[in-house]
N, CA, C and O atoms as a GROMACS GRO file, in nm:
protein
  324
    1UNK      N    1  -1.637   0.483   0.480
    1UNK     CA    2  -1.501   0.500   0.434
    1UNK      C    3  -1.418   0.378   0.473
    1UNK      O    4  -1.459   0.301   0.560
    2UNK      N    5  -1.296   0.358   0.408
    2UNK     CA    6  -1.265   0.231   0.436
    2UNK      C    7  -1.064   0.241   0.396
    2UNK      O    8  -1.019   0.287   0.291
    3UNK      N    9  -0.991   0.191   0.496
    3UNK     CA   10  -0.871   0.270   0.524
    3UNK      C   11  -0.826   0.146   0.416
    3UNK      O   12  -0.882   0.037   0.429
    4UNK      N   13  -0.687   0.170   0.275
    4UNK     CA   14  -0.620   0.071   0.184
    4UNK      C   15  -0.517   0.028   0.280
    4UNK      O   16  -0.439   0.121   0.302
    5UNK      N   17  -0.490  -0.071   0.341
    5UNK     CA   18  -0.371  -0.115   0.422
    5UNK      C   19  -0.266  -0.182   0.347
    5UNK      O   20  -0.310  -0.256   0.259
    6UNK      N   21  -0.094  -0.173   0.359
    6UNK     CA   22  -0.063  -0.217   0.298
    6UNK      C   23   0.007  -0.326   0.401
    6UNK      O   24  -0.011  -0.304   0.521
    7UNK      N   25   0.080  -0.435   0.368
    7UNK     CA   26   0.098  -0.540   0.448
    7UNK      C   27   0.270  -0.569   0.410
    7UNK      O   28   0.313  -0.556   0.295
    8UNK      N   29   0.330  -0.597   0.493
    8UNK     CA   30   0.460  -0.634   0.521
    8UNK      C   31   0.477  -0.776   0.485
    8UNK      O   32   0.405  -0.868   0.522
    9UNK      N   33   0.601  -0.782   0.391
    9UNK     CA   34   0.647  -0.973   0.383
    9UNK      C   35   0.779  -0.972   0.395
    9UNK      O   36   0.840  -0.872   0.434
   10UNK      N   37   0.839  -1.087   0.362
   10UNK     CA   38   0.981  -1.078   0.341
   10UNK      C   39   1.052  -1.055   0.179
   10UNK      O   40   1.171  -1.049   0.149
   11UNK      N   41   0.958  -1.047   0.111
   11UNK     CA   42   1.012  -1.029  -0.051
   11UNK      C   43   1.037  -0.893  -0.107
   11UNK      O   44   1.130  -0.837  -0.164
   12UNK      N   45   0.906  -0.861  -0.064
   12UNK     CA   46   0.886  -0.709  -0.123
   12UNK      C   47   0.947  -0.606  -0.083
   12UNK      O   48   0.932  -0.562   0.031
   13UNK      N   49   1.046  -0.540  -0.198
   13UNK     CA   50   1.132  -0.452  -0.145
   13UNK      C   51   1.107  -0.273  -0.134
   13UNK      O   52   1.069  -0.208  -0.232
   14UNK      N   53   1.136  -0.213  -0.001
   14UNK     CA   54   1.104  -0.123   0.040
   14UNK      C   55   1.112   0.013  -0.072
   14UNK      O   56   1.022   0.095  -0.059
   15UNK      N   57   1.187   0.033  -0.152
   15UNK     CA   58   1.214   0.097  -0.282
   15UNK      C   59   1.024   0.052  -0.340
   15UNK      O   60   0.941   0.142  -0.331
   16UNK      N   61   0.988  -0.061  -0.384
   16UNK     CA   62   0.886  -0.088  -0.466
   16UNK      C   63   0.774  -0.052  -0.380
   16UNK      O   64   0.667  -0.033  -0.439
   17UNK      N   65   0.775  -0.038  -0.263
   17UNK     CA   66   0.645   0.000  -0.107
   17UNK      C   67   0.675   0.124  -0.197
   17UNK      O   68   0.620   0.140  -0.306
   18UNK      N   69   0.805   0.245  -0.121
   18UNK     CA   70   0.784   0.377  -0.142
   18UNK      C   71   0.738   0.366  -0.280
   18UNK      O   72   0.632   0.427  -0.272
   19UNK      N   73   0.747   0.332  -0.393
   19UNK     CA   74   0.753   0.367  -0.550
   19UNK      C   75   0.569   0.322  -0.591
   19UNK      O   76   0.502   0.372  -0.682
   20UNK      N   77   0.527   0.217  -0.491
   20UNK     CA   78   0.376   0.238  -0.493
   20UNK      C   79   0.280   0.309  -0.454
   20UNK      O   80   0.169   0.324  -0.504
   21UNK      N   81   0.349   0.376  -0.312
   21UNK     CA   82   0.291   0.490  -0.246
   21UNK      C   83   0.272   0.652  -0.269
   21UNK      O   84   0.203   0.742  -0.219
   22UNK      N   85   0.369   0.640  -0.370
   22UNK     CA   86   0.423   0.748  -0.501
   22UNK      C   87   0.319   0.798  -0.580
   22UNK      O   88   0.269   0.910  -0.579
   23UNK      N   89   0.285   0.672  -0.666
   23UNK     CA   90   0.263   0.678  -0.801
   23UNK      C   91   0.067   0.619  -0.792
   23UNK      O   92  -0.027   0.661  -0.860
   24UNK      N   93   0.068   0.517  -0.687
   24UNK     CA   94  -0.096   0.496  -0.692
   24UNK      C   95  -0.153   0.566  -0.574
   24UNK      O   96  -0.274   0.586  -0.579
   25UNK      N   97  -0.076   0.616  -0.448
   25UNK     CA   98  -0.152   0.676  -0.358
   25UNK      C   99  -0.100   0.831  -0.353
   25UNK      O  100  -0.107   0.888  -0.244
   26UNK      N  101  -0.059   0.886  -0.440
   26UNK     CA  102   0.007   0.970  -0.470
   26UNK      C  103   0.075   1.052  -0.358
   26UNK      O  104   0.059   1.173  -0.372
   27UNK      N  105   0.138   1.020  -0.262
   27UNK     CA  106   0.238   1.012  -0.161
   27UNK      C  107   0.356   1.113  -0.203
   27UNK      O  108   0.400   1.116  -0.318
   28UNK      N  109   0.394   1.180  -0.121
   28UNK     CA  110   0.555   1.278  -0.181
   28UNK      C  111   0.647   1.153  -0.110
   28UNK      O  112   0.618   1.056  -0.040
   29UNK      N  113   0.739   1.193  -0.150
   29UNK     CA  114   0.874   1.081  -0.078
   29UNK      C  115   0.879   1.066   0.047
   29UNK      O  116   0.913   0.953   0.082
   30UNK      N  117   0.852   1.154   0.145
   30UNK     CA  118   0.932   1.191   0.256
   30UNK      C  119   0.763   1.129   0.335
   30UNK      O  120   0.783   1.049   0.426
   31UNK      N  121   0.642   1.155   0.312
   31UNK     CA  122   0.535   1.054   0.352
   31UNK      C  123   0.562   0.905   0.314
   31UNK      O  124   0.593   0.809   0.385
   32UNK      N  125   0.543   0.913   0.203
   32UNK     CA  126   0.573   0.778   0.118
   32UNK      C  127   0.678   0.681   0.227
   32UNK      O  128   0.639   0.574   0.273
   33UNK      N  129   0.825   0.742   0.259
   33UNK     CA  130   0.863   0.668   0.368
   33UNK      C  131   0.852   0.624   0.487
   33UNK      O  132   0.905   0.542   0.561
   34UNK      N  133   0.758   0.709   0.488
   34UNK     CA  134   0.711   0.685   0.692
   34UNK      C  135   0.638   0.578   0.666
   34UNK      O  136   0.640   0.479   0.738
   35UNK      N  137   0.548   0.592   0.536
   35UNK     CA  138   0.444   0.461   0.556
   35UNK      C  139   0.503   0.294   0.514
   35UNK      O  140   0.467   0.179   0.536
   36UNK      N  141   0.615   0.365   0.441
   36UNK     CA  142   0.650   0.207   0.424
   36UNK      C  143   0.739   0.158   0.519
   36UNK      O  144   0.757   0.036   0.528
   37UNK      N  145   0.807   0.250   0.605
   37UNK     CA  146   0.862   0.212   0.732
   37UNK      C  147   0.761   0.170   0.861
   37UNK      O  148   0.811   0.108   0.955
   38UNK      N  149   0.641   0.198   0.862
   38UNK     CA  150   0.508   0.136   0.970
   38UNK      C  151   0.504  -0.004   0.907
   38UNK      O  152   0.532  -0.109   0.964
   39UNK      N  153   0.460   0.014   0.770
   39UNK     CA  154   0.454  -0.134   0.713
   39UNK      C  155   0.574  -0.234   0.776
   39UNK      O  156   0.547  -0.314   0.865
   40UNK      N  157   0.675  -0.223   0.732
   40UNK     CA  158   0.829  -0.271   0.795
   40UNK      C  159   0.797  -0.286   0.926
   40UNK      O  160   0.719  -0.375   0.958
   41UNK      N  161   0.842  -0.218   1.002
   41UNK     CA  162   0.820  -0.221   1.153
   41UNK      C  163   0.743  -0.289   1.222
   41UNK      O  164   0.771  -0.371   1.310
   42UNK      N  165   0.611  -0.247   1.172
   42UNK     CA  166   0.452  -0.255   1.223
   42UNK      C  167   0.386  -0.379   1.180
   42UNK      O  168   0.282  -0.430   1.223
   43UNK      N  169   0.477  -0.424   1.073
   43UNK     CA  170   0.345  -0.507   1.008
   43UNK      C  171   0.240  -0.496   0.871
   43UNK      O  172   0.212  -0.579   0.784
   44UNK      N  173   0.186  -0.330   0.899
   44UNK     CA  174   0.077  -0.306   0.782
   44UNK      C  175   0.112  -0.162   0.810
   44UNK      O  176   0.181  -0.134   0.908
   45UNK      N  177   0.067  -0.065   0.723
   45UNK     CA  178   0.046   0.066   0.722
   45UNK      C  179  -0.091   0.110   0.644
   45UNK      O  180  -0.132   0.055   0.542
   46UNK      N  181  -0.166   0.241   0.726
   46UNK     CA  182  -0.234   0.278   0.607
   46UNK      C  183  -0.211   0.401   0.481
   46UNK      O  184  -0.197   0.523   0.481
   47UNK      N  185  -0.215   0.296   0.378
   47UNK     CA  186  -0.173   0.397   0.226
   47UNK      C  187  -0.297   0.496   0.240
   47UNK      O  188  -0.243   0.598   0.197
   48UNK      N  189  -0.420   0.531   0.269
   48UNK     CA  190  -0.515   0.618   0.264
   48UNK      C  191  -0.652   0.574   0.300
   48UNK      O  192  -0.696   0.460   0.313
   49UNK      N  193  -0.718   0.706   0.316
   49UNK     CA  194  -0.891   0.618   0.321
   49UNK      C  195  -0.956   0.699   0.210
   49UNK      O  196  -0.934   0.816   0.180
   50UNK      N  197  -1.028   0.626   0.165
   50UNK     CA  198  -1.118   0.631   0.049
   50UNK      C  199  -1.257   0.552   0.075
   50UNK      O  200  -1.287   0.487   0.175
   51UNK      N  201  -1.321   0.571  -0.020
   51UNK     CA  202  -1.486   0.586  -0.026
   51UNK      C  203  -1.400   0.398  -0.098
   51UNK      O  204  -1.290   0.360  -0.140
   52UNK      N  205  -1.570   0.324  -0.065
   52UNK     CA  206  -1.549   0.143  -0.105
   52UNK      C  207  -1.494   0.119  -0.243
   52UNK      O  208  -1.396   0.047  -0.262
   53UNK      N  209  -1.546   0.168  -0.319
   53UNK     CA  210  -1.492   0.176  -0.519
   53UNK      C  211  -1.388   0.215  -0.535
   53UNK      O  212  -1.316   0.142  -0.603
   54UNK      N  213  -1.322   0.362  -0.477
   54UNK     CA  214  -1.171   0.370  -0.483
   54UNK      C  215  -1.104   0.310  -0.398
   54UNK      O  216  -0.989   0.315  -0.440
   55UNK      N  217  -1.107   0.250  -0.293
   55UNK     CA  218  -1.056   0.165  -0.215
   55UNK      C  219  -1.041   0.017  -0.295
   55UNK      O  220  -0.931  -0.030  -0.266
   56UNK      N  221  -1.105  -0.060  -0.376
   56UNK     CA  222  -1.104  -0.147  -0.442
   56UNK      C  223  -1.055  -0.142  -0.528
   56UNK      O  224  -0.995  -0.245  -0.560
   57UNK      N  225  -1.048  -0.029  -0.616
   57UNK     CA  226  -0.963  -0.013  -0.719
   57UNK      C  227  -0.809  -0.036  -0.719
   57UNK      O  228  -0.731  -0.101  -0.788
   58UNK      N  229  -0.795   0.070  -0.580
   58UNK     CA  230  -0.632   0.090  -0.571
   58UNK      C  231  -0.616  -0.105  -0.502
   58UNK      O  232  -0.544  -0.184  -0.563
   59UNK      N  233  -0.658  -0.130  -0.433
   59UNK     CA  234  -0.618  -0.237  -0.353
   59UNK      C  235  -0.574  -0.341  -0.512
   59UNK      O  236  -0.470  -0.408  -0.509
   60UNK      N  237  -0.651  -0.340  -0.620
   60UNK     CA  238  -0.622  -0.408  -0.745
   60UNK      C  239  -0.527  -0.388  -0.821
   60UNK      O  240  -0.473  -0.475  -0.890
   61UNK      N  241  -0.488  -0.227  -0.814
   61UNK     CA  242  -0.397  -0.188  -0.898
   61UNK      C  243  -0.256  -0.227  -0.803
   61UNK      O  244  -0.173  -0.305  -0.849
   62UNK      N  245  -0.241  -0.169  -0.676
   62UNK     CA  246  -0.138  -0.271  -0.588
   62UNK      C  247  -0.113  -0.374  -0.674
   62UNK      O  248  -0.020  -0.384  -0.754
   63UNK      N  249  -0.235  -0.479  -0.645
   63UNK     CA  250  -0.198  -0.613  -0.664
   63UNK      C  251  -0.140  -0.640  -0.844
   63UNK      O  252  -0.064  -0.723  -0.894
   64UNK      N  253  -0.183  -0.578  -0.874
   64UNK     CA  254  -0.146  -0.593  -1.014
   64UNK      C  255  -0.007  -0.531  -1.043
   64UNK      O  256   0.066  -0.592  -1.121
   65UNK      N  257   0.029  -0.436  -0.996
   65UNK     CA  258   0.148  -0.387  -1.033
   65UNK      C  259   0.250  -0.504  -0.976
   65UNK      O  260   0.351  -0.529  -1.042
   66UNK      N  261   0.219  -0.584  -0.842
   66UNK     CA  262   0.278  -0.631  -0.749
   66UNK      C  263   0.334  -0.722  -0.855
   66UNK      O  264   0.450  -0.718  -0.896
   67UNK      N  265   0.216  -0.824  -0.907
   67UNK     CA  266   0.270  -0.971  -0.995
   67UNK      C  267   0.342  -0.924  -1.118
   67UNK      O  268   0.427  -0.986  -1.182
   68UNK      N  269   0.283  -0.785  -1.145
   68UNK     CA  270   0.387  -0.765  -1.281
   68UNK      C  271   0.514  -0.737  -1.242
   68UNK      O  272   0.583  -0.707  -1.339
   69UNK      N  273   0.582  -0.734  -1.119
   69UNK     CA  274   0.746  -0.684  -1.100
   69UNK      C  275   0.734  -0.795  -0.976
   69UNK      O  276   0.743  -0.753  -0.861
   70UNK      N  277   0.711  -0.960  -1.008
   70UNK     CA  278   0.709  -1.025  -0.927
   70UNK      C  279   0.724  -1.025  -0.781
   70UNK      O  280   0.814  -1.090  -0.729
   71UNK      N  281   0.632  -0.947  -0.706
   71UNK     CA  282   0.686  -0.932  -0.572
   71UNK      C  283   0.508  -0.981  -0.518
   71UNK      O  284   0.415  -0.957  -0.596
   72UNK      N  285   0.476  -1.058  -0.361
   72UNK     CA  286   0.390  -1.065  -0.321
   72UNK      C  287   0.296  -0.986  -0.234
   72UNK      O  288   0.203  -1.026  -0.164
   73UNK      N  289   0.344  -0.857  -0.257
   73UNK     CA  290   0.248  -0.742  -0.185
   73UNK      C  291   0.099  -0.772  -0.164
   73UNK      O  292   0.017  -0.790  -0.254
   74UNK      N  293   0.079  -0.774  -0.038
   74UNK     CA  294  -0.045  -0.752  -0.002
   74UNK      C  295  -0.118  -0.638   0.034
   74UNK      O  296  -0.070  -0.555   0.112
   75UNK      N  297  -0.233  -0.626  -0.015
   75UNK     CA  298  -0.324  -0.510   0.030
   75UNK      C  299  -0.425  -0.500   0.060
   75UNK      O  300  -0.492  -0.581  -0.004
   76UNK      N  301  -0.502  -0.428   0.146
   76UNK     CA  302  -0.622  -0.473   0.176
   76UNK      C  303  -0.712  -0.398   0.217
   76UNK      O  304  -0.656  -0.303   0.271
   77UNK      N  305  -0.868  -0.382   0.225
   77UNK     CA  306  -0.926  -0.298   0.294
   77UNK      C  307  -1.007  -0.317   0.420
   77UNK      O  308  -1.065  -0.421   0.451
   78UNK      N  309  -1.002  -0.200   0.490
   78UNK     CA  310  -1.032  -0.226   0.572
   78UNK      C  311  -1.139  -0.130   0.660
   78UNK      O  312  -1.110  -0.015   0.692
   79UNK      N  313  -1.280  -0.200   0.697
   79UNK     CA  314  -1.388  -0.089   0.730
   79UNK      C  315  -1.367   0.025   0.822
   79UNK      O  316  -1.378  -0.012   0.939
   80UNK      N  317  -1.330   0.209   0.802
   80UNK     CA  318  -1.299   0.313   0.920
   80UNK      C  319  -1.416   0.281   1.037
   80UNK      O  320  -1.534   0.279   1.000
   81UNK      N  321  -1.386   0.259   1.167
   81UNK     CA  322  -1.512   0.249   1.271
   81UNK      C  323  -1.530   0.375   1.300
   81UNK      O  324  -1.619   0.409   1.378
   0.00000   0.00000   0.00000
């Protein structure tokens, strides 16, 4: 299993974190904010763990949604020990 991390910058705005955590990790609001407030705070948060193929997927669809509403979101996976 392998945890989707999401990563903190200075561009990407916290509205577009919660509104990804929504809609690709299917998150209710009130989760959705805690995690994008760890991200903020923390650095990174984890959006979920998933099996390697859905973990890759979402980490793409992130990234893709990211460049289409110009923002540099990073995402990433990362192996559960």
């Amino acid at each position: 299993m392998y945890k989707v991390l999401l990563h903190n910058d200075d561009y990407t705005t916290m509205d577009f974190v919660v509104m990804i955590l929504e809609t690709v990790f299917g998150k209710n609001t009130d989760e959705a904010t805690r995690i994008m407030l760890n991200v903020h705070n923390q650095g990174q948060g984890v959006a979920g763990i998933y099996t390697r193929e859905i973990g890759e997927t979402k980490v793409a669809v992130v990234h893709r949604m990211a460049r289409k509403n110009q923002f540099p979101l990073k995402c990433s996976l990362e192996k559960v020990s």
